[in-house]
mmCIF file as Biopython writes it, N, C-alpha, C and O atoms, coordinates in Angstrom:
data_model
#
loop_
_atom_site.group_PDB
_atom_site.id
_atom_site.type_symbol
_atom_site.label_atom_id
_atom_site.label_alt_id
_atom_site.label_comp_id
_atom_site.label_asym_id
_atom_site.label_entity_id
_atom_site.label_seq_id
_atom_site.pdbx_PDB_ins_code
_atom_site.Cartn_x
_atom_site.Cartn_y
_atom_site.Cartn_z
_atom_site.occupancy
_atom_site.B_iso_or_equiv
_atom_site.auth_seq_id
_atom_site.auth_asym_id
_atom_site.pdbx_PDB_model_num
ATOM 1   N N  . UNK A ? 1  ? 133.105 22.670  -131.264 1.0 0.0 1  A 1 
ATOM 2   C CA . UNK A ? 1  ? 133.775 21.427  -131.553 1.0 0.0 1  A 1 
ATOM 3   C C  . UNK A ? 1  ? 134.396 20.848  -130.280 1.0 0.0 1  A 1 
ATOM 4   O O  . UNK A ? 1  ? 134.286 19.643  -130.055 1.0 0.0 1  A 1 
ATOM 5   N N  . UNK A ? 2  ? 134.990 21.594  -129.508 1.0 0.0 2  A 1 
ATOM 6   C CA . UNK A ? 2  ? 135.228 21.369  -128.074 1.0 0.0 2  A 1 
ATOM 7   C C  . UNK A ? 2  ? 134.775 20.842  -127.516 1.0 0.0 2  A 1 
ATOM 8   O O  . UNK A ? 2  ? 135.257 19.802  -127.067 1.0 0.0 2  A 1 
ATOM 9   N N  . UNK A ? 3  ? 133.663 21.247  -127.253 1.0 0.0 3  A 1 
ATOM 10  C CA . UNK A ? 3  ? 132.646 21.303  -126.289 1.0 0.0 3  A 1 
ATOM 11  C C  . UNK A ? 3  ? 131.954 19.555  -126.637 1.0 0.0 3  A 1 
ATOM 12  O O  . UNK A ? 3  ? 131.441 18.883  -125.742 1.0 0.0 3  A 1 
ATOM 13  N N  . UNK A ? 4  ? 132.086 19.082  -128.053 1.0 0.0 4  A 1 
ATOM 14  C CA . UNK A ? 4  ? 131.494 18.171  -128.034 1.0 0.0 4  A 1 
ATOM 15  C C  . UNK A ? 4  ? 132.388 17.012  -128.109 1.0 0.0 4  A 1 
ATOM 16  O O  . UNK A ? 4  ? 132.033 15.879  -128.436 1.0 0.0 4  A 1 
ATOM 17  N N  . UNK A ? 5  ? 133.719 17.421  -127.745 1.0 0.0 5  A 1 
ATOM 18  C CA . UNK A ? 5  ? 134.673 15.800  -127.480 1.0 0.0 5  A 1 
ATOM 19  C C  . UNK A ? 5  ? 134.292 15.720  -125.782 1.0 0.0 5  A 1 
ATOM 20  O O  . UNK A ? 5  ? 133.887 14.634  -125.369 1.0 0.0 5  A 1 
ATOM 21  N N  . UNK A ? 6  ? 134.433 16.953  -124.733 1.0 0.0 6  A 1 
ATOM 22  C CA . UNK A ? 6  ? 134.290 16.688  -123.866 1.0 0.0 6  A 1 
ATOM 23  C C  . UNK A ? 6  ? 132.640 15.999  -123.709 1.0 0.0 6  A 1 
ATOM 24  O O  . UNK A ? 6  ? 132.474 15.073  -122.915 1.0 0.0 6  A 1 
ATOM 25  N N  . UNK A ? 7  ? 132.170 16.215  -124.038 1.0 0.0 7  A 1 
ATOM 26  C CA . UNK A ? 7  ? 130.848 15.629  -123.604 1.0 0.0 7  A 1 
ATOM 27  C C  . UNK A ? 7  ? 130.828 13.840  -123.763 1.0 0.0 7  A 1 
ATOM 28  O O  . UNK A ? 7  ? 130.448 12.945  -123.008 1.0 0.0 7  A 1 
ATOM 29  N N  . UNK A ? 8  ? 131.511 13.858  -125.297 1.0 0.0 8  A 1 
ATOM 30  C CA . UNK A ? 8  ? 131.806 12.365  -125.580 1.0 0.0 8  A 1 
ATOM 31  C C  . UNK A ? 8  ? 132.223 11.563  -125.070 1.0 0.0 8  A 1 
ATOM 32  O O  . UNK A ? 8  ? 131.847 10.393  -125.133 1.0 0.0 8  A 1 
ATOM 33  N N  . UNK A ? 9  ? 133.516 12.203  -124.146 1.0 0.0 9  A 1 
ATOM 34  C CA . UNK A ? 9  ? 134.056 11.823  -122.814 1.0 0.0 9  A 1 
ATOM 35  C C  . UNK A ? 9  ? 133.515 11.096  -121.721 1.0 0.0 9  A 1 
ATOM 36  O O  . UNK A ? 9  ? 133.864 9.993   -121.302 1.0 0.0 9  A 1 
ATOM 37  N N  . UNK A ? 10 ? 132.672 11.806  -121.337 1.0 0.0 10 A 1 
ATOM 38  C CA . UNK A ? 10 ? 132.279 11.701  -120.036 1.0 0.0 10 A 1 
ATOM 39  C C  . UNK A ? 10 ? 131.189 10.418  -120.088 1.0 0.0 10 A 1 
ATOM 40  O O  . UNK A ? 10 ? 131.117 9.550   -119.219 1.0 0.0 10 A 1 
ATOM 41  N N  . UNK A ? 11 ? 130.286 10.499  -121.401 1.0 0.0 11 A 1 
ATOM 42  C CA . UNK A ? 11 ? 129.143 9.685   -121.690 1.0 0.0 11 A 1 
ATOM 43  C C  . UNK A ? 11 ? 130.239 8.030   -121.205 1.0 0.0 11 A 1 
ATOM 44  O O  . UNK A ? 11 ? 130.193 7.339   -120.188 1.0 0.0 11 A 1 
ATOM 45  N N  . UNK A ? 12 ? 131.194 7.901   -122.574 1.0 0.0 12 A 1 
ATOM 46  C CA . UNK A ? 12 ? 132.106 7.076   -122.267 1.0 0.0 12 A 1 
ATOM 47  C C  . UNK A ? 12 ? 132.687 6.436   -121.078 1.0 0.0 12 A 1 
ATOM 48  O O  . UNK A ? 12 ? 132.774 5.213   -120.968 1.0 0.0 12 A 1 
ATOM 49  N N  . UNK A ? 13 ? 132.996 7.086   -120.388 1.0 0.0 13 A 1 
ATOM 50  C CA . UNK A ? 13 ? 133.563 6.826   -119.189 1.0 0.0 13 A 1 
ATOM 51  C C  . UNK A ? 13 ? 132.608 6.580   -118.468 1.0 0.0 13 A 1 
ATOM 52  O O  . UNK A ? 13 ? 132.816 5.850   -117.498 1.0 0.0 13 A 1 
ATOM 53  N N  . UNK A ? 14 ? 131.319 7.081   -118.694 1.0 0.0 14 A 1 
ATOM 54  C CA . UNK A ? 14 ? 130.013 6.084   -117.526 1.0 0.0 14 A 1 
ATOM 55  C C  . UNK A ? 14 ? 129.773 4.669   -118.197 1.0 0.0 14 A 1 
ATOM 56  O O  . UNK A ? 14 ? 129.649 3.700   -117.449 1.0 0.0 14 A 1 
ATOM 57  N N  . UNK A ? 15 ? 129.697 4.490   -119.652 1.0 0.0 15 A 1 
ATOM 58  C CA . UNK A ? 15 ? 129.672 3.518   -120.056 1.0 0.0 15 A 1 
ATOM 59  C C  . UNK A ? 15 ? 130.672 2.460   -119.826 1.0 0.0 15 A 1 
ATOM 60  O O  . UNK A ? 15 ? 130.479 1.257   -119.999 1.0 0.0 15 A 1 
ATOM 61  N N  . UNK A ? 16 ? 132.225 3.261   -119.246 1.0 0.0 16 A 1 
ATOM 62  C CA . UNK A ? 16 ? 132.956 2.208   -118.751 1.0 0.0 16 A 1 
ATOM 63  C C  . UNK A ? 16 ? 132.946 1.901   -117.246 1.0 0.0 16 A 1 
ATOM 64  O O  . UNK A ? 16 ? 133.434 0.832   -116.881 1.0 0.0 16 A 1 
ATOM 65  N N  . UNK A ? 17 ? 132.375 2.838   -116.247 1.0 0.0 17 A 1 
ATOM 66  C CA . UNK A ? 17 ? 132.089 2.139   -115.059 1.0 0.0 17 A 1 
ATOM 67  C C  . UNK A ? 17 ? 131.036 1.227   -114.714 1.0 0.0 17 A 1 
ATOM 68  O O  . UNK A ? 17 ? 130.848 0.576   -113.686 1.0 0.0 17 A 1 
ATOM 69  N N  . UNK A ? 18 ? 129.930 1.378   -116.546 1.0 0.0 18 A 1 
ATOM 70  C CA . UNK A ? 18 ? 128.798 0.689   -116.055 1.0 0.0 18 A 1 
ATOM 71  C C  . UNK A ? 18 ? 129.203 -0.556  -115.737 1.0 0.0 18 A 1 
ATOM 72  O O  . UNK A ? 18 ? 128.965 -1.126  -114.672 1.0 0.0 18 A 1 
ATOM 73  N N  . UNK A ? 19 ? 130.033 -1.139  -116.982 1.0 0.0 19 A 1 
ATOM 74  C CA . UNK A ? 19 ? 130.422 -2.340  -117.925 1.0 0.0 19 A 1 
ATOM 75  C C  . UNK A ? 19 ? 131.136 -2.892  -116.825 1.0 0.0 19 A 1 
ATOM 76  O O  . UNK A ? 19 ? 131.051 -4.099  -116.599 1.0 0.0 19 A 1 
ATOM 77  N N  . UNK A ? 20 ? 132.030 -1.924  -115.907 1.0 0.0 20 A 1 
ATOM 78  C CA . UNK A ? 20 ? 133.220 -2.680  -114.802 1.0 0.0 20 A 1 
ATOM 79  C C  . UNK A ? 20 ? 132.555 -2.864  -114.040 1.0 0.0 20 A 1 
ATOM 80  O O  . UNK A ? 20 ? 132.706 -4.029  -113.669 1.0 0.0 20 A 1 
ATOM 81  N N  . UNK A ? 21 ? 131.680 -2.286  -113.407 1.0 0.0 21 A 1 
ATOM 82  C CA . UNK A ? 21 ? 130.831 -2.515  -111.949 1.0 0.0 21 A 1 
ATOM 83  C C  . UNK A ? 21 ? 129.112 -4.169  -112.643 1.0 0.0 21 A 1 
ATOM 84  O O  . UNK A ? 21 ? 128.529 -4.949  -111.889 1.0 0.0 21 A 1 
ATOM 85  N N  . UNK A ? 22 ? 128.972 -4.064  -113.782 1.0 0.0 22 A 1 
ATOM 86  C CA . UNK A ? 22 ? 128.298 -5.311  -113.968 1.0 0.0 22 A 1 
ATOM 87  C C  . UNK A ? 22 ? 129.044 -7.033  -114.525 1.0 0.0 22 A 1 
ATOM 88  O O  . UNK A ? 22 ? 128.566 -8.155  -114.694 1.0 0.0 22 A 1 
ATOM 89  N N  . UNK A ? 23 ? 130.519 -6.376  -114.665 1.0 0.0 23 A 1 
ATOM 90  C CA . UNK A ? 23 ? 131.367 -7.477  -115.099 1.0 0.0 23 A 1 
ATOM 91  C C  . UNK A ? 23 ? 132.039 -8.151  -113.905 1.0 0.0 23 A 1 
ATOM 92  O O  . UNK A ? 23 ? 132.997 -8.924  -113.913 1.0 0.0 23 A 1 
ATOM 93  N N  . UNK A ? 24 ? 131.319 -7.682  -112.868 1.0 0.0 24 A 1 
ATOM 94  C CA . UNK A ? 24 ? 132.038 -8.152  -111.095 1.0 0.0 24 A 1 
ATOM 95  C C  . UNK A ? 24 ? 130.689 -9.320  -110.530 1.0 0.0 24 A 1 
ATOM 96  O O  . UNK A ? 24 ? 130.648 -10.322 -109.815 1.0 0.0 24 A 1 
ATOM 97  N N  . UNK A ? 25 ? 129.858 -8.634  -111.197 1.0 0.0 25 A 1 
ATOM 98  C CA . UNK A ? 25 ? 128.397 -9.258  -110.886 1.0 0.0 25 A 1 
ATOM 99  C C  . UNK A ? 25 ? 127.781 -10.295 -111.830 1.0 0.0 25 A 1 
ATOM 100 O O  . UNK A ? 25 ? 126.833 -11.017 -111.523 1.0 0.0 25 A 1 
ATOM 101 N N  . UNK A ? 26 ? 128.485 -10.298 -113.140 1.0 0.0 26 A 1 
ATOM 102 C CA . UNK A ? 26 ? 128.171 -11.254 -114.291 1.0 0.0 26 A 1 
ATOM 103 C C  . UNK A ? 26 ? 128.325 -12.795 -113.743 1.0 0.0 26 A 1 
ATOM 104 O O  . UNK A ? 26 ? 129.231 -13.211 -113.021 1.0 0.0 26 A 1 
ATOM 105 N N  . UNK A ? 27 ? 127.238 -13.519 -114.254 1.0 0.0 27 A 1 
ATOM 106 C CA . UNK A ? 27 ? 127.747 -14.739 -114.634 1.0 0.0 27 A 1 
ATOM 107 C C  . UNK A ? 27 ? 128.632 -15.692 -115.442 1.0 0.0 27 A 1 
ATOM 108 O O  . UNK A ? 27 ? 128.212 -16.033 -116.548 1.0 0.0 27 A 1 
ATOM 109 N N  . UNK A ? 28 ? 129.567 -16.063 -115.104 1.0 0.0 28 A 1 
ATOM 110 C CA . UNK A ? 28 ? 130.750 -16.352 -116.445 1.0 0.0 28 A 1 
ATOM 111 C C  . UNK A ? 28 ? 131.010 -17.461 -116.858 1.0 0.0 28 A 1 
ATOM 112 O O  . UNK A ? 28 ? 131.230 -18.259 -115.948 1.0 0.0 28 A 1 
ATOM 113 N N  . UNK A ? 29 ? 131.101 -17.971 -118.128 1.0 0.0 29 A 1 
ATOM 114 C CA . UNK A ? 29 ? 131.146 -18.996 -118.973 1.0 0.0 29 A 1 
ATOM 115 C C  . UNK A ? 29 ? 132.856 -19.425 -119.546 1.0 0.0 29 A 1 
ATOM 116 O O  . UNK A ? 29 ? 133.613 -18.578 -120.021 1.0 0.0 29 A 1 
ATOM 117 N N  . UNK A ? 30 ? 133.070 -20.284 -119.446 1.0 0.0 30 A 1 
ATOM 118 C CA . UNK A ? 30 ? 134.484 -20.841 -119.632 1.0 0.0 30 A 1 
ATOM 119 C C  . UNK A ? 30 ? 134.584 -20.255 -121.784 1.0 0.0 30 A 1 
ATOM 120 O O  . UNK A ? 30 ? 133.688 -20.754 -122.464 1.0 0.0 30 A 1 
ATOM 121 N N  . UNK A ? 31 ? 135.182 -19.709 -122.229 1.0 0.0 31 A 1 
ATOM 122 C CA . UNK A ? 31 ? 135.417 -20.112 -123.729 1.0 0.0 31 A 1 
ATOM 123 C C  . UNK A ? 31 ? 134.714 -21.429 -124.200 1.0 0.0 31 A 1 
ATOM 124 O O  . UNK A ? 31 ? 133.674 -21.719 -124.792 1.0 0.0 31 A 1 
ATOM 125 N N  . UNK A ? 32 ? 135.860 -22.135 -123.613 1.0 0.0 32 A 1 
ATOM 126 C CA . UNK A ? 32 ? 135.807 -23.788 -124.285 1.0 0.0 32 A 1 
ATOM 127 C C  . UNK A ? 32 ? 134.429 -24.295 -124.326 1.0 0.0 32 A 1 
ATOM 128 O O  . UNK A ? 32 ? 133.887 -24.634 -125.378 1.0 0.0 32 A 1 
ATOM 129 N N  . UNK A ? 33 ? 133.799 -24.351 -123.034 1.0 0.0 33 A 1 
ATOM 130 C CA . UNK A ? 33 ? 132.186 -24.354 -122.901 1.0 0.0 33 A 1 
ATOM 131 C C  . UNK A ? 33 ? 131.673 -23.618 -124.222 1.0 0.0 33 A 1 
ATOM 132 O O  . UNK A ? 33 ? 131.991 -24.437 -125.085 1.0 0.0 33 A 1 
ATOM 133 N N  . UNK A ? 34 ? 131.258 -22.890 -124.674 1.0 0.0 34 A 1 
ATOM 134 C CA . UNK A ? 34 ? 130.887 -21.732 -125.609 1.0 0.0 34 A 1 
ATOM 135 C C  . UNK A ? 34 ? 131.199 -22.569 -126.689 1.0 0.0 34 A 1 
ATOM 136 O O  . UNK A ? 34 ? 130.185 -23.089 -127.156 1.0 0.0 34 A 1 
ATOM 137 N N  . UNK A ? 35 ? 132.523 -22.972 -127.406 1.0 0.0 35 A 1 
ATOM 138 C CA . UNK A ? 35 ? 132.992 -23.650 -128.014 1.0 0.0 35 A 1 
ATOM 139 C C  . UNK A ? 35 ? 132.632 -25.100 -128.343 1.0 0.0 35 A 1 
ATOM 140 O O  . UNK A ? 35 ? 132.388 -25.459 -129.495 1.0 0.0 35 A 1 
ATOM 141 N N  . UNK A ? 36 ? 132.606 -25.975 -127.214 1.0 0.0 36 A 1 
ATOM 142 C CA . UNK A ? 36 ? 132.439 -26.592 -126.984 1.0 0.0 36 A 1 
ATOM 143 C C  . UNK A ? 36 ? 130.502 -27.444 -127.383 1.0 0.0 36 A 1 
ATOM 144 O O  . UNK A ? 36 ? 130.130 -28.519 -127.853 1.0 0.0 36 A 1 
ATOM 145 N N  . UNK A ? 37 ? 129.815 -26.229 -126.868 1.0 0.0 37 A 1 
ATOM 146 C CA . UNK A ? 37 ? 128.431 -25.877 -127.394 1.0 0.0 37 A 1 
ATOM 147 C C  . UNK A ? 37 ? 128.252 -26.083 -128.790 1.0 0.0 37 A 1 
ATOM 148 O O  . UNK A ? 37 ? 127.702 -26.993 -129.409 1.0 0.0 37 A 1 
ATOM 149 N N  . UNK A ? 38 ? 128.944 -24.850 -129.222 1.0 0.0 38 A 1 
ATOM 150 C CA . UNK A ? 38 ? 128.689 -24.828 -131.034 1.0 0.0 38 A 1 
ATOM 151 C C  . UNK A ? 38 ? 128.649 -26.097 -131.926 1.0 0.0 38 A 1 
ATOM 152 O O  . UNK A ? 38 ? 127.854 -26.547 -132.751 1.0 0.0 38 A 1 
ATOM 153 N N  . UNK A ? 39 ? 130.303 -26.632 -131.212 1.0 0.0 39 A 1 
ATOM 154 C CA . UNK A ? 39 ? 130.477 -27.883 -132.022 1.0 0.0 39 A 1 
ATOM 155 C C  . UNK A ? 39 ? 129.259 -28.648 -131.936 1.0 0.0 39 A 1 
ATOM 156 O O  . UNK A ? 39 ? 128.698 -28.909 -133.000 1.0 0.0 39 A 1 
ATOM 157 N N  . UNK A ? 40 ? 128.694 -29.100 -130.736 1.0 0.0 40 A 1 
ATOM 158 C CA . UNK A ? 40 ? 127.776 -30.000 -130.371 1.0 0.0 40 A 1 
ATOM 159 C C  . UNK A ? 40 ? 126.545 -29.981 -131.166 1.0 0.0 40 A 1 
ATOM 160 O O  . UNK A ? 40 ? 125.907 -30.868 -131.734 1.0 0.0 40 A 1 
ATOM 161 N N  . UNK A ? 41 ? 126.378 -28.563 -131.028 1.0 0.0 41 A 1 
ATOM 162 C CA . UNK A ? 41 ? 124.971 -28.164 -131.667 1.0 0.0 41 A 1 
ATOM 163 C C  . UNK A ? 41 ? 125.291 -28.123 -133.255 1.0 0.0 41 A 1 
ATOM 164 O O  . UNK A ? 41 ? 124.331 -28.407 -133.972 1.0 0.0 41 A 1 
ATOM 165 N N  . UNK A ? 42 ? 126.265 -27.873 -133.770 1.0 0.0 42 A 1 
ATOM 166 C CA . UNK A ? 42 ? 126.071 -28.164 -135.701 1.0 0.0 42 A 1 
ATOM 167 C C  . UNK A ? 42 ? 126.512 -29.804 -135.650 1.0 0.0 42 A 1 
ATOM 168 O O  . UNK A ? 42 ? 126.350 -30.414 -136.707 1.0 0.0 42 A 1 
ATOM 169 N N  . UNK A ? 43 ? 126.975 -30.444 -134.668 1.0 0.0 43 A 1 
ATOM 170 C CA . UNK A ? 43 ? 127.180 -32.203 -135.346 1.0 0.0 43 A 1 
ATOM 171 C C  . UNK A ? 43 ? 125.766 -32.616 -134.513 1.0 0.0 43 A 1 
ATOM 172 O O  . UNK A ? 43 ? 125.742 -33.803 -134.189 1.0 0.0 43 A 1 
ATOM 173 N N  . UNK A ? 44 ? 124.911 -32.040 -134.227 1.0 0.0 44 A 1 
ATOM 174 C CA . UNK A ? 44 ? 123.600 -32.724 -134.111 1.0 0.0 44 A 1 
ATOM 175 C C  . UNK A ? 44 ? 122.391 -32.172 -135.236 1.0 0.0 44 A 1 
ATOM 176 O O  . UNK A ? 44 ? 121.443 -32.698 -135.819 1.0 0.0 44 A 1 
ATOM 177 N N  . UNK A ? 45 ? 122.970 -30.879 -135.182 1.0 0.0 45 A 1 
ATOM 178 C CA . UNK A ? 45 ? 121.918 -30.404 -136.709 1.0 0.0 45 A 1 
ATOM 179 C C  . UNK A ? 45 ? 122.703 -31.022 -138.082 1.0 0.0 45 A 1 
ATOM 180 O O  . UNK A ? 45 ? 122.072 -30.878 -139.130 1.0 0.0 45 A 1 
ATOM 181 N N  . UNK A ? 46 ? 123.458 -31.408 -138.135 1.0 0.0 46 A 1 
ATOM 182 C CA . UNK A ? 46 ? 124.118 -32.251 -139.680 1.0 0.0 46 A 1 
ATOM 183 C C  . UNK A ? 46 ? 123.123 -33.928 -139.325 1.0 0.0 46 A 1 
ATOM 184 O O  . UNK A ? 46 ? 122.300 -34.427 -140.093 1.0 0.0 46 A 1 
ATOM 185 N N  . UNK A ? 47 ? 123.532 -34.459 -138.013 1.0 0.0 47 A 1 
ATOM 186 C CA . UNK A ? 47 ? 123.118 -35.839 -138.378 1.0 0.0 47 A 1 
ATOM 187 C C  . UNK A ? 47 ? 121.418 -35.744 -138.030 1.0 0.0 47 A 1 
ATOM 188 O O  . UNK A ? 47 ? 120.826 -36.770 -138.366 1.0 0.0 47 A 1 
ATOM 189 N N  . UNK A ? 48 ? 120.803 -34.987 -137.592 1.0 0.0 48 A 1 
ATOM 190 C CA . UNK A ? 48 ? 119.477 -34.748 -137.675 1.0 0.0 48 A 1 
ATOM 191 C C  . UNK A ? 48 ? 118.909 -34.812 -139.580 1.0 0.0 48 A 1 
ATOM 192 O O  . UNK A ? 48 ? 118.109 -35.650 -139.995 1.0 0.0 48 A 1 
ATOM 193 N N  . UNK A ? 49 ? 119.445 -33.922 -140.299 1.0 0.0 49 A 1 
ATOM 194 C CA . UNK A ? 49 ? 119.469 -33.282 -141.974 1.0 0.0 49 A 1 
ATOM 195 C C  . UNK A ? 49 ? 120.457 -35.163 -142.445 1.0 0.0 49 A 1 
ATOM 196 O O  . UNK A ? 49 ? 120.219 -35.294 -143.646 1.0 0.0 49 A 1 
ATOM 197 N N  . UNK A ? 50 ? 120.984 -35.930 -142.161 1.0 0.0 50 A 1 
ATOM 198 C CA . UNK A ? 50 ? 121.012 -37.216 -142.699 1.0 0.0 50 A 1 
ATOM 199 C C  . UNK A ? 50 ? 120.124 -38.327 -141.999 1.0 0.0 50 A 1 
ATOM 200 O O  . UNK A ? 50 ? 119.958 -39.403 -142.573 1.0 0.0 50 A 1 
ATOM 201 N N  . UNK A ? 51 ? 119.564 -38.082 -140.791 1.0 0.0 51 A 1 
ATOM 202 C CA . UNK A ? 51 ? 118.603 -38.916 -140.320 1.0 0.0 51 A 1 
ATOM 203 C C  . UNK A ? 51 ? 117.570 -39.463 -141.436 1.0 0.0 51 A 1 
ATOM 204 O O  . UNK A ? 51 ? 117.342 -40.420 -142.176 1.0 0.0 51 A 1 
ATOM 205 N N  . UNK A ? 52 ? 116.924 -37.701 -140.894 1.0 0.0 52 A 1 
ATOM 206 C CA . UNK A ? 52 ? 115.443 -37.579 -141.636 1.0 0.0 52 A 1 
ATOM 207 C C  . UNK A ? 52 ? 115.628 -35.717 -142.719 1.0 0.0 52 A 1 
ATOM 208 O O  . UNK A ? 52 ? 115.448 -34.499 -142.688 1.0 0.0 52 A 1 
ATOM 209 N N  . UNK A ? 53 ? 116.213 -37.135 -143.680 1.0 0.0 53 A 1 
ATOM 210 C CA . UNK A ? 53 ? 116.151 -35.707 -144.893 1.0 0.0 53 A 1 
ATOM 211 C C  . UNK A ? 53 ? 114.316 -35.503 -145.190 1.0 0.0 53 A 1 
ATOM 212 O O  . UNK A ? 53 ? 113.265 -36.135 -145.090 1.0 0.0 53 A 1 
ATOM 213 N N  . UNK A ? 54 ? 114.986 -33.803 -145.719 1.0 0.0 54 A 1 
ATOM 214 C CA . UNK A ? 54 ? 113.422 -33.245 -146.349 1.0 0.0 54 A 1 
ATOM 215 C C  . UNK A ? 54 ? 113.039 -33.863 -147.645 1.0 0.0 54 A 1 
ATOM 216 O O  . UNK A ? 54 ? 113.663 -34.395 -148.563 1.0 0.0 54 A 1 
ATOM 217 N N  . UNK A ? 55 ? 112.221 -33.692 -147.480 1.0 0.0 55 A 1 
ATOM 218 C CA . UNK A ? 55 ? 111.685 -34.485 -149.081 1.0 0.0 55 A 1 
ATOM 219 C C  . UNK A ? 55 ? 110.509 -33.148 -149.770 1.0 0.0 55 A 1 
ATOM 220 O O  . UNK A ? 55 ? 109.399 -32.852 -149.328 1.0 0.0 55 A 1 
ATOM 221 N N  . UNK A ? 56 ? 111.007 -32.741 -150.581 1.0 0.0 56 A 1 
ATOM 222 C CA . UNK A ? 56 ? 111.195 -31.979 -151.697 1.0 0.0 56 A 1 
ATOM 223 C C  . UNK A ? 56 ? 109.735 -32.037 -152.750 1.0 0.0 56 A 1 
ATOM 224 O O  . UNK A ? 56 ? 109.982 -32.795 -153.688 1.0 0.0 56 A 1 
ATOM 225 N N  . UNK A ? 57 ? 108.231 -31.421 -152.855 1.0 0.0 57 A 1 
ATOM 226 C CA . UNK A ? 57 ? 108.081 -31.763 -153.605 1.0 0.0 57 A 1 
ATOM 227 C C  . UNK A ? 57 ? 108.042 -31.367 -155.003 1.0 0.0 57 A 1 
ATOM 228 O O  . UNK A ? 57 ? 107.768 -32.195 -155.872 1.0 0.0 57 A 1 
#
C-alpha cells in the first residue's frame, strides 16, 4: 500500500513540471477574448436559424 502512494507521487510531480515548463511556452488567450467569442458565435447561430429557418417536411 506504501509503496503505491509513493509511486503516485512521483508520476504527479512529473506531470506538474510537465504542465509548468509548457505553460512558459504556451500561447495565451485573454478570458474576455474566449468570452467574448462564444457570445459572438451563438448571436450569429440564433440569427442565421431566423434568417433561413429549416423547413420541415
Amino acid at each position: 500500500m506504501a509503496k503505491q502512494k509513493g509511486e503516485g507521487f512521483r508520476s504527479g510531480a512529473g506531470l506538474i513540471r510537465y504542465f509548468d515548463a509548457e505553460e512558459k511556452a504556451a500561447f495565451k488567450i485573454d478570458p474576455r477574448v474566449v468570452a467574448a467569442l462564444c457570445i459572438a458565435t451563438a448571436v450569429i447561430i440564433i440569427l442565421v436559424g431566423k434568417l433561413w429557418p429549416v423547413v420541415s417536411a
